[in-house]
MARTI-411791 format. One record per atom (N, C-alpha, C): residue number from 1; residue in three letters; atom name; z, y, x. Coordinates in Angstrom, 1 decimal. Layout:
N
n res atom c3 c2 c1
NUM ALA CA Z Y X
...
END
This chain:
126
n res atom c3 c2 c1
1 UNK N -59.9 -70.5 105.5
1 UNK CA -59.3 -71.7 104.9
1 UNK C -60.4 -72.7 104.6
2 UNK N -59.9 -73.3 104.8
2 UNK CA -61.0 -75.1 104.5
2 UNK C -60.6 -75.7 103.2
3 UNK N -61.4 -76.5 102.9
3 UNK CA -61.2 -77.3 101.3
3 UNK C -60.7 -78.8 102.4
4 UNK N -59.9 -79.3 102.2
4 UNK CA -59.4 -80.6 103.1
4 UNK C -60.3 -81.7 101.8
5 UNK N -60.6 -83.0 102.7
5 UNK CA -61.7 -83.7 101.7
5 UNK C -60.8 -84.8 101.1
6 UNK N -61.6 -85.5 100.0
6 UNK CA -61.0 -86.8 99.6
6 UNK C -60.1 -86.6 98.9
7 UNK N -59.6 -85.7 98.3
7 UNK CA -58.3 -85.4 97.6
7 UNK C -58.8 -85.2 96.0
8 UNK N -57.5 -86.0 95.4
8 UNK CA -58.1 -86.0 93.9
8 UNK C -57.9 -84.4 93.3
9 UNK N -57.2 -83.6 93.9
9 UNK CA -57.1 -81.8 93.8
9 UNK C -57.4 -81.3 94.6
10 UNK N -58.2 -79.9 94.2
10 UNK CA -58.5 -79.3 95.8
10 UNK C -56.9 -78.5 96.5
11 UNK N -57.0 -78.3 97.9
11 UNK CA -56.6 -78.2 98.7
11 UNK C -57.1 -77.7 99.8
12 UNK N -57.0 -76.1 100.0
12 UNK CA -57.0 -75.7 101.1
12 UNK C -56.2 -75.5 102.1
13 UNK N -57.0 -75.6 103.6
13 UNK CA -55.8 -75.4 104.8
13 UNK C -56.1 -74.2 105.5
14 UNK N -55.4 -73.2 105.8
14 UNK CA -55.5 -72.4 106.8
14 UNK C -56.0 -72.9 108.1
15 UNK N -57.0 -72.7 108.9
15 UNK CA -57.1 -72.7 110.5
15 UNK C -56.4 -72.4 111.3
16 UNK N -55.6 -71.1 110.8
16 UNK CA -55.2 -70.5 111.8
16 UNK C -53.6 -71.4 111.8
17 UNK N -52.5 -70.7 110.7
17 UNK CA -51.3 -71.1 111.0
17 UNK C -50.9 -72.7 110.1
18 UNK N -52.1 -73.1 109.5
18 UNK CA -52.1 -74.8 108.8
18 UNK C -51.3 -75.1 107.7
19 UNK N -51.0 -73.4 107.0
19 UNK CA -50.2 -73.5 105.8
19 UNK C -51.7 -74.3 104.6
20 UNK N -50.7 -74.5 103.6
20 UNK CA -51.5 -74.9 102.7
20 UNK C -51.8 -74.4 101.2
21 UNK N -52.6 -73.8 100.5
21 UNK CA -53.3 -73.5 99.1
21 UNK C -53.1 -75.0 98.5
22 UNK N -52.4 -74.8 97.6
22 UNK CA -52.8 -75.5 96.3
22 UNK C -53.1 -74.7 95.3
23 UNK N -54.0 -75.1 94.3
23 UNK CA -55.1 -74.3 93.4
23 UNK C -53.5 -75.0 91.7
24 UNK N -53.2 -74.4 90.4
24 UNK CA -52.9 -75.1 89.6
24 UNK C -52.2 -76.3 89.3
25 UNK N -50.9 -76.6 89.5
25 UNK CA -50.0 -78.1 89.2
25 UNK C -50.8 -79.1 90.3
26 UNK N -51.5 -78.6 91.0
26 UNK CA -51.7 -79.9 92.5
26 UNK C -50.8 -80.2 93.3
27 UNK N -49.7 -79.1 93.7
27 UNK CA -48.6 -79.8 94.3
27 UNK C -47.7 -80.7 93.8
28 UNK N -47.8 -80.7 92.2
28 UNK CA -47.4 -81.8 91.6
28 UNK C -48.1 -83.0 91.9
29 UNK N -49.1 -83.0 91.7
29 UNK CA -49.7 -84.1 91.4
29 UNK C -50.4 -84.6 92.8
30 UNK N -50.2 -83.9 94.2
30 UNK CA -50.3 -84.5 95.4
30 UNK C -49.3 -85.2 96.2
31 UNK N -48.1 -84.7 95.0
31 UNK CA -46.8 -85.3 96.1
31 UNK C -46.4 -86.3 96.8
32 UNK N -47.3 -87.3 96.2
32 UNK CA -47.3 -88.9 97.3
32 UNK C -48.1 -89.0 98.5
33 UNK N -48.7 -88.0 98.8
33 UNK CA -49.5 -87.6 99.6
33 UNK C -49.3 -86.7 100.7
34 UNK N -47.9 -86.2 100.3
34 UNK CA -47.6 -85.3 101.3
34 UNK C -47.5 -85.5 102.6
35 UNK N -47.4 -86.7 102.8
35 UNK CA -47.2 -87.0 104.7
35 UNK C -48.4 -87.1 105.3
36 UNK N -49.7 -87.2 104.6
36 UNK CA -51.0 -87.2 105.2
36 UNK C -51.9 -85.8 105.3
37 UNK N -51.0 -84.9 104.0
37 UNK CA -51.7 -83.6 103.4
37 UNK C -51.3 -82.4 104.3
38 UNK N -49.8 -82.5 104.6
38 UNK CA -49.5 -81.5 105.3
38 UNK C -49.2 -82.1 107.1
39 UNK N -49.9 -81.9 107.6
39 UNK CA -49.3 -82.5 109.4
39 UNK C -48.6 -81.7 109.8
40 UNK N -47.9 -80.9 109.8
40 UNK CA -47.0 -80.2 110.2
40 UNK C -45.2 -80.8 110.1
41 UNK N -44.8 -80.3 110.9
41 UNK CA -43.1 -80.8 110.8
41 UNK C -42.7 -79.4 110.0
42 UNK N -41.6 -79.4 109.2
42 UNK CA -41.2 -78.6 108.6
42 UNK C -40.6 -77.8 109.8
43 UNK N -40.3 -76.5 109.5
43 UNK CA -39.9 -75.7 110.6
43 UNK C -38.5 -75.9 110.4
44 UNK N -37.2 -75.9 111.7
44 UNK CA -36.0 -75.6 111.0
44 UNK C -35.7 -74.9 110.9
45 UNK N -34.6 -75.1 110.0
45 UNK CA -33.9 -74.1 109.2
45 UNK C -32.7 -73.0 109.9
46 UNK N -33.1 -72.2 109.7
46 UNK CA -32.6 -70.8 110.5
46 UNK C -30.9 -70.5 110.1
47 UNK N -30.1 -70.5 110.9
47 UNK CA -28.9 -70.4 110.3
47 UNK C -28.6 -68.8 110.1
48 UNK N -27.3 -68.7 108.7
48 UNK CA -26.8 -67.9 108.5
48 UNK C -28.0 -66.8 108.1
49 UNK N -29.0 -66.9 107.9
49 UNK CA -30.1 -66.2 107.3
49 UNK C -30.3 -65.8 106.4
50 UNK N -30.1 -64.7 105.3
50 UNK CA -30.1 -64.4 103.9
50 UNK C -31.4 -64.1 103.9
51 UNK N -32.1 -64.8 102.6
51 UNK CA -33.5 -64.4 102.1
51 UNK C -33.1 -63.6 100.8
52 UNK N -33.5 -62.3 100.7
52 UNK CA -34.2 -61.7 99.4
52 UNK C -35.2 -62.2 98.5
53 UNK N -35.3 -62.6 97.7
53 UNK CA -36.9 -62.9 97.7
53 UNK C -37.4 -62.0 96.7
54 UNK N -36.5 -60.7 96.4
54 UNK CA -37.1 -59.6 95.5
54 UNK C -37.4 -58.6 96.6
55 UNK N -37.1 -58.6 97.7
55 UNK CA -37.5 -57.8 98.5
55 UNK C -39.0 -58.0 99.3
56 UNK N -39.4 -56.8 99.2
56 UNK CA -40.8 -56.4 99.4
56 UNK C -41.4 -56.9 100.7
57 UNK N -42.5 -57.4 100.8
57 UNK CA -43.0 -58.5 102.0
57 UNK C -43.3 -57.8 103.0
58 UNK N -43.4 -57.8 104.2
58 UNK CA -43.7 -57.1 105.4
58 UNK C -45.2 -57.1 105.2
59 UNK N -46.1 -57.6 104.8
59 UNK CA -47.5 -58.3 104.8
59 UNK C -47.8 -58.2 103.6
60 UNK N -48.3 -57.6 102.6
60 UNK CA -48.9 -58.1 101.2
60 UNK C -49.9 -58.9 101.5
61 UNK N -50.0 -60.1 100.8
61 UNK CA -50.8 -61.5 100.7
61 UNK C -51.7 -61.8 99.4
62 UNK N -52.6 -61.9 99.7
62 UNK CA -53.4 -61.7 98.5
62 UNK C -54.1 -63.3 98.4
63 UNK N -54.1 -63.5 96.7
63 UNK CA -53.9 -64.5 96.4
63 UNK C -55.7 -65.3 96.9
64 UNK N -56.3 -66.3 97.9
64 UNK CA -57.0 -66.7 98.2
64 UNK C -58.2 -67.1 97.0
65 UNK N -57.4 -67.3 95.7
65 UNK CA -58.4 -68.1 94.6
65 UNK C -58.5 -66.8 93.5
66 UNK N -57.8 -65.6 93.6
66 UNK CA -58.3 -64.4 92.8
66 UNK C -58.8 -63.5 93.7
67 UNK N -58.7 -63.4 95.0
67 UNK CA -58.7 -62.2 95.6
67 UNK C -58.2 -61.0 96.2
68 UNK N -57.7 -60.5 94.7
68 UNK CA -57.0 -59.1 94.6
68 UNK C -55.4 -59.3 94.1
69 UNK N -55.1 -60.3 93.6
69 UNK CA -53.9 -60.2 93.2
69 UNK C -52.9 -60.6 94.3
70 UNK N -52.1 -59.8 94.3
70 UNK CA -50.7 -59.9 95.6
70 UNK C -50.2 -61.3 95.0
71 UNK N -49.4 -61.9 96.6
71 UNK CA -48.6 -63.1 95.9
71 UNK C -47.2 -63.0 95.8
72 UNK N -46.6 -63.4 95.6
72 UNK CA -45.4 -63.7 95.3
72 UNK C -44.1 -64.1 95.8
73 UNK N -43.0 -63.7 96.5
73 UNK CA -42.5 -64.9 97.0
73 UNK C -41.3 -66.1 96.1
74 UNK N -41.5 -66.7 96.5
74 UNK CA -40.8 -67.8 95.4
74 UNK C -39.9 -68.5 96.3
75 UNK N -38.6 -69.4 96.3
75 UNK CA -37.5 -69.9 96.3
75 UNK C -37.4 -71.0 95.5
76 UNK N -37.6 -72.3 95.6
76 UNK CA -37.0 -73.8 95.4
76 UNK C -36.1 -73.5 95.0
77 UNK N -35.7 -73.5 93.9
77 UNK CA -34.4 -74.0 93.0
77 UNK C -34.1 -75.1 93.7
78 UNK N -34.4 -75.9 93.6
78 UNK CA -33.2 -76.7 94.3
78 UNK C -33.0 -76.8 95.9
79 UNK N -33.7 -76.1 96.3
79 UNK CA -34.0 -76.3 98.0
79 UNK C -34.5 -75.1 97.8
80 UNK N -33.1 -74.0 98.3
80 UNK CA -33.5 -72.9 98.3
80 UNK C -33.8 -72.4 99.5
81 UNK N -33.8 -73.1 100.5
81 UNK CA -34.4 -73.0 101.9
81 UNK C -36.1 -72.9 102.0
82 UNK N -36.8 -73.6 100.9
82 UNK CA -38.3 -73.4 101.0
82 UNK C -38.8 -72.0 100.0
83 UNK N -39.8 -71.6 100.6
83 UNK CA -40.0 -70.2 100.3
83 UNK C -41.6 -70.5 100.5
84 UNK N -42.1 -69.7 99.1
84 UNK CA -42.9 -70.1 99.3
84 UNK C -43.9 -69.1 98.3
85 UNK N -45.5 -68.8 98.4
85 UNK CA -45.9 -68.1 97.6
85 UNK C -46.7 -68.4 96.3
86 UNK N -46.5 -67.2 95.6
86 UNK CA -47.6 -68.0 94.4
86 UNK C -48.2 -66.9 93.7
87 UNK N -49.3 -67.6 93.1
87 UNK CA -50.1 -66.3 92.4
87 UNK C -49.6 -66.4 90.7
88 UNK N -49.3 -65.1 90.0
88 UNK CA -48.8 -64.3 88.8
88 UNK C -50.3 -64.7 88.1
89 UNK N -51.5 -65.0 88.4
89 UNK CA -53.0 -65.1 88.0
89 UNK C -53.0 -66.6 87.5
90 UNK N -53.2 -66.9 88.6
90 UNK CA -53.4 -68.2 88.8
90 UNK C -52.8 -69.6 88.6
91 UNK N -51.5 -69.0 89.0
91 UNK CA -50.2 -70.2 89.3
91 UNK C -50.6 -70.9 90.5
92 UNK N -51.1 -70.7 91.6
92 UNK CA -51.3 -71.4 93.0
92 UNK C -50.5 -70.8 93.8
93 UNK N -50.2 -72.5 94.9
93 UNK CA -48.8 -72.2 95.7
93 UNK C -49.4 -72.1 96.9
94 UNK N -48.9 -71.1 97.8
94 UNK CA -48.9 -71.4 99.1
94 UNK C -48.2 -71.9 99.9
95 UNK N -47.9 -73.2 100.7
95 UNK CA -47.0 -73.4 101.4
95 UNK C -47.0 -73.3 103.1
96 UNK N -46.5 -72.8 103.7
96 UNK CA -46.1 -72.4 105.2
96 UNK C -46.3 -74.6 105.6
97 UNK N -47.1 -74.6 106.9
97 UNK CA -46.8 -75.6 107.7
97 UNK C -45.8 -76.5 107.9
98 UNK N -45.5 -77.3 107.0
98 UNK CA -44.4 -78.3 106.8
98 UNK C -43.8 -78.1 105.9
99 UNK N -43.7 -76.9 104.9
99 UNK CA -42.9 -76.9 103.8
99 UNK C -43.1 -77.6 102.7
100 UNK N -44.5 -78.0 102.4
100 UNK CA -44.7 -78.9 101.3
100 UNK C -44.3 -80.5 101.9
101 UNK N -44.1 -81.3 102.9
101 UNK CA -43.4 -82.1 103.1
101 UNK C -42.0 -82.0 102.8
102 UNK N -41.5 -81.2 103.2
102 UNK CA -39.8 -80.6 102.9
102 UNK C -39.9 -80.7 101.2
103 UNK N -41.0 -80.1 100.8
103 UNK CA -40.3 -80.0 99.0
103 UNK C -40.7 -81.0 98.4
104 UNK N -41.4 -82.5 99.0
104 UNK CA -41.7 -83.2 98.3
104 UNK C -40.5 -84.1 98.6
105 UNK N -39.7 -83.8 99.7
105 UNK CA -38.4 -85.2 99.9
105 UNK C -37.0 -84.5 99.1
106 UNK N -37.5 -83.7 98.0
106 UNK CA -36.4 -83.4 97.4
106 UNK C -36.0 -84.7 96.4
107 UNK N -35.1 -85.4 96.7
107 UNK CA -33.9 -86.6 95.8
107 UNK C -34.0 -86.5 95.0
108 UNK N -33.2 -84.9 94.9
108 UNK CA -32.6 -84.8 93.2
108 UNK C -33.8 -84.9 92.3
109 UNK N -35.0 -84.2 92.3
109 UNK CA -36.1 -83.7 91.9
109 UNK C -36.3 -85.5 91.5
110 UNK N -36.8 -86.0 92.2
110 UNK CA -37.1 -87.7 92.5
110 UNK C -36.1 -88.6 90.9
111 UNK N -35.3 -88.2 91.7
111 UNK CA -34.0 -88.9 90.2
111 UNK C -34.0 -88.6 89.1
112 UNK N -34.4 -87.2 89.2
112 UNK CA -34.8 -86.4 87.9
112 UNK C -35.7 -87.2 87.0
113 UNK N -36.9 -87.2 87.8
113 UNK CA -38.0 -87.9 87.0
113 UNK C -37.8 -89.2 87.0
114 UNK N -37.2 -89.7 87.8
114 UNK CA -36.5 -91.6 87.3
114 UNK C -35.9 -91.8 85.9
115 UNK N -35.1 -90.9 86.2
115 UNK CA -34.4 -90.8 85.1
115 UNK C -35.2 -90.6 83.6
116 UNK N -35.9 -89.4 83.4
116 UNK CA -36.6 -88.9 82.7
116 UNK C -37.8 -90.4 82.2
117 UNK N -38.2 -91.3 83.3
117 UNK CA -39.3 -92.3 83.3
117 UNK C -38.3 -93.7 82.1
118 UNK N -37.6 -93.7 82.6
118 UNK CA -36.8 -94.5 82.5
118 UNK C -36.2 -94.1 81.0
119 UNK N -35.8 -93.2 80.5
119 UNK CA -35.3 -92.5 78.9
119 UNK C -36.6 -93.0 78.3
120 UNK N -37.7 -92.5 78.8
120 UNK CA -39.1 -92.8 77.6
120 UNK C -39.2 -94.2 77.6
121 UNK N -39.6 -94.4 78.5
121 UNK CA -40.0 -96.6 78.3
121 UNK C -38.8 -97.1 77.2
122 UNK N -37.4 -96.7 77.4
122 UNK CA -36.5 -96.9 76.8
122 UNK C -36.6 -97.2 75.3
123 UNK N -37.0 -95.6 74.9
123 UNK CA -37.3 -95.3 73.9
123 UNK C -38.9 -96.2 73.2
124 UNK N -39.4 -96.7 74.2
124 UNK CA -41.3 -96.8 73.4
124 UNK C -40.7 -98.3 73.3
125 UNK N -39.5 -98.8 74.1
125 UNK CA -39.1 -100.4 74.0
125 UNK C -38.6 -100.4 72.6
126 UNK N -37.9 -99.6 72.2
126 UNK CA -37.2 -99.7 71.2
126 UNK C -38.0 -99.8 69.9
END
């Protein structure tokens, strides 16, 4: 993995398959950035496919920024199609090659915080 440069959070990329490490709340806070951060197309989406995601990984993945601790697999509440890993240590996400573009064009997520932006100003107008 490489540290990608210029980024106000670090950010590592895999060489090999070009998934991406985010280290602590960076994929928050890179998500305007997503179309430069991740070059990958999101993979499509596999039909009629049931994910477990309490079921045990073919691979144990160990978390890049502790080491020794296994990761996790995790599921998008709202886009339960992105899967994705994280560390129990740490709180760092891994995302597969296009998936962090996929989770950053989630709408609802978007409206959410509109919404949310828009209640406070409301309130600090008042």
């Amino acid at each position: 993995m490489h540290l990608l440069p210029d980024l106000e959070e670090p950010v590592h990329r895999c060489e090999g398959c070009k998934g991406m490490w985010f280290e602590l709340m960076a994929h928050e806070q890179l998500r305007d950035q997503a179309q430069t951060i991740d070059l990958a197309e999101p993979a499509p989406l596999a039909e009629n496919v049931f994910f477990d995601p309490t079921a045990p990984a073919a691979v144990a993945l160990l978390c890049p920024a502790c080491d020794h601790y296994p990761l996790i697999h995790m599921v998008d509440p709202h886009q339960p199609h992105i899967r994705f890993e994280s560390c129990k240590f740490c709180y760092g996400r891994f995302y597969d090659a296009g998936e962090f573009r996929d989770f950053v064009s989630d709408e609802e997520y978007d409206s959410a915080i509109d919404r949310l932006i828009k209640s406070v100003s409301a309130k600090l107008a008042d």
